[in-house]
Phi, psi and omega in degrees: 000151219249285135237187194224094185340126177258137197065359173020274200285332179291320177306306181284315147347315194274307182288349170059048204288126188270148208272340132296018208259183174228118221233140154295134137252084197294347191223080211296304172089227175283353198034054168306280177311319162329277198320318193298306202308310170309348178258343130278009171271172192219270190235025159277191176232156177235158157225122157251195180201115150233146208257323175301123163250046144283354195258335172312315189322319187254047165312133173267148190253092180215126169312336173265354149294126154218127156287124170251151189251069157210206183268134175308346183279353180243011176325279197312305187316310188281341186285338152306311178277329172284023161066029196228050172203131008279176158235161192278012184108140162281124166221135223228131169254079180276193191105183177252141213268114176319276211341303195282330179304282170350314167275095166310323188299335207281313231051037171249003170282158149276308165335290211259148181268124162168167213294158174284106171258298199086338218284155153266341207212109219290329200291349189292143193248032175235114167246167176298303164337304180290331176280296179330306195278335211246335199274151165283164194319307171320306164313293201301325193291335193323291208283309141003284183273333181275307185278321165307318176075033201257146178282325197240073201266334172283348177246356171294321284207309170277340183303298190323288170338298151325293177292336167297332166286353163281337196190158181267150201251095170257342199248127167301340145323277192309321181294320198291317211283337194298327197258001188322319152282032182246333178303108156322125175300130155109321197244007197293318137348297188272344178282286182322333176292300177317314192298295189291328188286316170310323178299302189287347168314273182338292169276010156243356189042047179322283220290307188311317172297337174296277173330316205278315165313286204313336218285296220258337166321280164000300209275334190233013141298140178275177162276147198106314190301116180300127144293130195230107185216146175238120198237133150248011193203156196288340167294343190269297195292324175313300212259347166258006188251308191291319198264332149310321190268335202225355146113313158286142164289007165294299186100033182257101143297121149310155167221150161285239212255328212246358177121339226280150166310180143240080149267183197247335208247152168266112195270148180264309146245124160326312181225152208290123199298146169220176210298182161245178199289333189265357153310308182301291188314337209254350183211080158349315203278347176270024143324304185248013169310120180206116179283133161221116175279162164175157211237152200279115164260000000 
């Protein structure tokens, strides 16, 4: 299995899909959520987008489809060059795909022994390898405390250092054994995850590509038209919460001259719908899953 949609029924519900319309998937994957979207169009169009070109394998053969093999930060370009803004919504699942978890070779498991790479998108020349050996202490504690959120980002940060001065660290292993003393006894799981999630922040340069997505939604959405996003960590959810409620990533409303907000979006749930228990239980990775909508005013 490739991947396992998270929120599914909900996600689409949420995108409201009218059956001409012309609709985004910015984060095509296994292309679940693609196929839900294609089963309710008639003579509408899909466009999806992934920067993996492990997700081409799952191309839909379908004529109202087009996969583009990039990053969601160029959405306006490509919807420009395929002739398509405005659109009737978007929807973006982000995060990592079970496919790419899975693939060891990948690195984004802990699970799995294989090189740190991380990268999603294999043409990017910034890997996990390269931030370990090569960025200064100071860079590394940066991405650590900021993308990670880890309390003790200064002594992982000098351990890392060390060790590297004996051996170049190439492997989630080697890396996992180097830093094993910085690790909470009880908690070491959930600190390595936090640790692999900053590496990988970094070398997709996620939250920015994030920012840059949502941006160009606000543009190429008509009115009426839904936003639809699935967030897995809090740095994510912040910046789809603040710009969905307030147009900035502050969440600091404007108002013009006369009081009126000045926003792009109406919210459809205030607070973010999440998964359910029998859910959780049948796909682990929707645990930390939180759906948010909003409609183009």
């Amino acid at each position: 299995m490739y991947h396992t949609p998270v929120l599914l029924k909900e996600s689409i519900e949420g995108l409201a899909v009218k059956p001409k319309g012309i609709y985004v998937d910015v984060t095509f994957g296994g292309g679940g959520h693609s196929k839900q979207i294609l089963k309710h169009l008639t003579s509408g169009r899909l466009i999806a987008f992934d920067q993996d070109e492990d997700s081409l394998k799952n191309k839909i053969e379908d004529e109202r489809f087009t996969l583009v093999n990039s990053n969601f930060r160029y959405l306006n370009n490509f919807l420009q060059l395929y002739d398509s803004i405005p659109v009737d919504g978007i929807l973006a699942d982000l995060g990592v795909s079970s496919y790419q978890i899975d693939n060891a070779e990948r690195g984004f498991s802990t699970r799995y022994n294989g090189l740190l790479d991380l990268r999603m998108d294999k043409r990017n020349k910034l890997s996990g390898t390269k931030i370990i050996n090569n960025y200064s202490e100071d860079e590394l504690k940066k991405i650590f405390y900021q993308f990670g959120e880890i309390k003790n980002a200064s002594k992982l940060t000098s351990v890392i250092v060390e060790k590297r001065k004996k051996s170049e660290i190439k492997t989630s292993y080697q890396f996992i054994e180097a830093i094993r003393s910085c690790m909470p006894k009880g908690k070491e799981n959930k600190y390595l995850s936090k640790v692999f999630q900053a590496i990988r922040i970094e070398v997709n340069n996620e939250l920015d590509a994030l920012k840059e997505f949502l941006i160009q939604s606000a543009q190429v959405l008509k009115s009426g038209a839904r936003l639809v996003v699935i967030s897995y960590h809090s740095l994510e959810d912040r910046l789809v919460k603040n710009f969905m409620k307030s147009g900035n990533f502050e969440g600091e409303i404007l108002k013009d001259f006369y009081g009126n907000p000045l926003v792009d979006f109406r919210l459809i749930s205030k607070k973010p719908i999440i998964a359910s228990i029998s859910e959780i239980e049948n796909n682990s990775r929707a645990r930390s899953a939180k759906l948010r909508i909003a409609e183009k005013i």
